[in-house]
C-alpha positions in Angstrom: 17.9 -17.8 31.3 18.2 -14.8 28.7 14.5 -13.4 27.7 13.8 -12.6 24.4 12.0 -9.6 22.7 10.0 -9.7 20.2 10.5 -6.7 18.3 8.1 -5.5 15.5 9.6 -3.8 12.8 8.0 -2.5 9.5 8.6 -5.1 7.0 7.3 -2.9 4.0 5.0 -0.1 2.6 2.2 0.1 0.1 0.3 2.0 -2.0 -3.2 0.8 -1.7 -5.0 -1.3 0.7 -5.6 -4.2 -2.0 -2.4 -4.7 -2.1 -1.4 -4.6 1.6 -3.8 -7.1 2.6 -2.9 -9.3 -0.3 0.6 -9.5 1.4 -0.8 -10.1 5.0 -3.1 -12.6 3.6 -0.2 -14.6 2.2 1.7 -14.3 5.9 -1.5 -15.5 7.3 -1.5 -18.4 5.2 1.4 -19.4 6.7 0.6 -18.8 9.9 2.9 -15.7 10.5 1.7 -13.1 12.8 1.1 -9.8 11.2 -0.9 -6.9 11.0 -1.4 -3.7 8.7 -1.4 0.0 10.0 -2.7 3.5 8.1 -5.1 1.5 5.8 -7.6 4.8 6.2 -5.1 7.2 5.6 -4.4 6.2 2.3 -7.6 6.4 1.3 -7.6 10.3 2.5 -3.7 11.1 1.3 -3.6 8.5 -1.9 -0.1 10.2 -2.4 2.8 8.9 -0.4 5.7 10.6 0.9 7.6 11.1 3.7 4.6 12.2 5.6 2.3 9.5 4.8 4.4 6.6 3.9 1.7 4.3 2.8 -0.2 1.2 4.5 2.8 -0.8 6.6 2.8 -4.1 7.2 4.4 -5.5 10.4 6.1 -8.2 11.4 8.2 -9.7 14.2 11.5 -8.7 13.9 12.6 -13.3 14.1 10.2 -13.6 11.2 11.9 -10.9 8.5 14.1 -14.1 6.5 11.0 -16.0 6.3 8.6 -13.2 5.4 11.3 -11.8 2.8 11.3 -15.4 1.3 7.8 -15.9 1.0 6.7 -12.3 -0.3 9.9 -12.2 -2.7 7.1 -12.8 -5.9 
């Protein structure tokens, strides 16, 4: 029997916390595991760059053609 990983990737970054959570919100609605990282750094750095890239949202890895279809609006 081959195992499978469940990797968890970044599925995207954003420039405030609003909308972050508006995004996981919408993955939770349809009952897709997910969770948001650096949502108090953006409130210290509000500028993003290669340093701070922003509040990430992350998802399994199985999940990204689902997420991308939901999250497309």
């Amino acid at each position: 029997m081959e195992e499978v990983e469940d990797k968890i990737i970044v599925f995207d970054a954003y420039d405030t916390v609003v909308a972050a959570n508006l995004a996981k919100t919408k993955l939770d609605a349809y009952g897709i595991p997910c969770f948001l990282t650096d949502e108090h750094i953006t409130s210290l750095y509000p500028i993003r760059n290669d340093i701070f890239p922003g509040v990430r949202l992350h998802i399994f890895e199985q999940d990204l053609l689902r997420v991308k279809e939901i999250l497309k609006d």
